[in-house]
C-alpha angles and dihedrals in degrees: 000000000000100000120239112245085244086058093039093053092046084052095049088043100051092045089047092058090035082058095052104038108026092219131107122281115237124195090251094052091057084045083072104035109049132064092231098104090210118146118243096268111048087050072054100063087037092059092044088066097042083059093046081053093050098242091123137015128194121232114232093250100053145056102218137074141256139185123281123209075257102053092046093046083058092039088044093046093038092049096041096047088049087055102043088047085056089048104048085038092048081043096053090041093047091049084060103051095042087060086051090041099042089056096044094046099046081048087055093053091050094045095052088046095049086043109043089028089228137092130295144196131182117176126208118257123291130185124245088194118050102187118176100248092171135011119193119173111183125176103252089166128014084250099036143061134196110222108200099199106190103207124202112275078036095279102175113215113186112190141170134227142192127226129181093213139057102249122213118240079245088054097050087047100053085057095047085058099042094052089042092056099045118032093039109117097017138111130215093272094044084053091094135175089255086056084052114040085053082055095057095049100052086043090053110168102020090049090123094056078051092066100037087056098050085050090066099035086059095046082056105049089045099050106103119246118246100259109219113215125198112201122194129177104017094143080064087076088063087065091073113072097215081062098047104087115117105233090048082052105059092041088054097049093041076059097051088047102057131077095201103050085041088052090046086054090054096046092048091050118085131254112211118208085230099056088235130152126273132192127204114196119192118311087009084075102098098217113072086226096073108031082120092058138065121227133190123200136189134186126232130196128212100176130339115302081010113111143156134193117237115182145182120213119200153131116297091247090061126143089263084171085060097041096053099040085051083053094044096052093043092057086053087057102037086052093052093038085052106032093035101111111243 
């Protein structure tokens, strides 16, 4: 029997609450904690019948309820295939916008090279906040499992850990439900000794694979995404003779040409809160290349937590009134191109 929405809310609620507190669920407990708005007895009746279809069973001392292996497996499959759905829908949507953004953003490199006559970068977004939106973990080897870890702006982590057992499929889903409920929504440093202490105890006797798990879930919301990087203009440097010295030359370019030492730029320049501009002049450049250059950043913002570098490499006698006045306007731009309702 295919449960009714108002069945399957008083389950999840009653496995929810099961999950926090450890105790039996009683009818007046899910009053409260659904939005439901159903008197007791009626949650009552519905839970009745929850208990005749097997999703949830009551121990002899209590009157209230608590999960049974069936009413997890419904709360786990129901949970997962909601997920997976915002996942695939946020990933079909984000494909579409990175081929419009792509575009927009390489034009934008051209554009600020053709009209300052110097060189330009724009990197791609990055995310200032990295929460834990899913969390799947799924036996690959009898000694090994394979953690999924959905980051906010759908960042996909895959990684592998070890386990010294062979875990039952009851066992794996018991986990899958423990790290879902509670690390969904947080970030690394909401992630405290109290979340997961409450995780090791609904985990019992597997609370040292708890904390192995988390170990790797934190190293992998804290590794640092590979920052791509698009470059126009760079010959425009060999127009200005205190550039022009061969050795500068092929350092700069080198620069120019390589993603890592670009993305080692980016990380080394400032974001202000403000999104405001920033120049760097000479040896206040934080890369050595270009200690003979001056170079002018700016932030953009798709979305909240969403950003991007744009910069603007030069001699140090560049029209910085120019420079800044072409950023200005562009952010004007950027911020009515990205915020504009569509």
């Amino acid at each position: 029997m295919e449960l009714d929405e108002r069945k399957l809310k008083i389950l999840q609620a009653i496995i929810r609450n099961y999950l926090e507190t450890g105790e039996p669920v009683g009818s007046r407990t899910i009053s409260k904690y659904t939005d439901l708005n159903l008197s007791s007895a009626t949650i009552r009746n519905e839970m009745a019948d929850l208990e005749e279809l097997g999703y949830i069973i009551q121990p002899h001392t209590s009157a209230g309820r608590i999960p049974s292996d069936k009413g997890y497996r419904l709360y786990v499959d129901t949970m997962l295939e909601d997920k997976v759905q915002e996942v695939e829908n946020m990933r079909e949507l984000l494909i579409e916008k990175a081929d419009k953004i792509d575009l927009l953003l390489k034009q934008i490199a051209k554009l600020l090279a053709v009209n300052t006559n110097y060189a330009s970068l724009v990197t791609k977004p990055q995310y200032r906040s990295k929460k834990v939106k899913f969390i799947q973990l799924t036996e690959v080897e009898a000694d090994k499992l394979l953690a999924i870890i959905v980051l906010e702006g759908n960042i996909v982590k895959n990684k592998m850990i070890a386990v010294t057992e062979v875990l039952e499929k009851e066992v794996l889903l018991k986990l899958n439900i423990v790290f879902n409920t509670f690390l969904q929504g947080l970030d690394l440093a909401e992630i405290n000794m109290t979340v997961i202490q409450k995780m090791k105890e609904q985990a019992g006797a597997y609370g040292n694979l708890v904390s192995s798990i988390l170990d790797t879930i934190a190293q992998a919301i804290s590794e640092e995404e590979e920052v791509e990087v698009y470059t126009s203009g760079a010959t425009n440097i060999l127009k200005y003779p205190e550039l022009n010295d061969m050795s500068k030359i092929t350092e700069l370019m080198g620069t120019f040409e390589e993603q890592k030492l670009l993305t080692d730029f980016i990380n080394k320049t400032e974001t202000p809160d403000n999104g405001g501009i920033q120049v760097y002049i000479g040896s206040e450049t934080p890369v050595e290349a270009m200690k003979d250059c001056s170079v002018v950043t700016a932030t953009y913002e798709i979305e909240d937590g969403v950003y991007g570098k744009i910069g603007i490499i030069g001699p140090k006698r560049m029209d910085y009134e120019k420079v800044v006045g072409t950023l200005h306007t562009l952010m004007v731009q950027l911020d009515d191109i990205f915020k504009k309702k569509t």
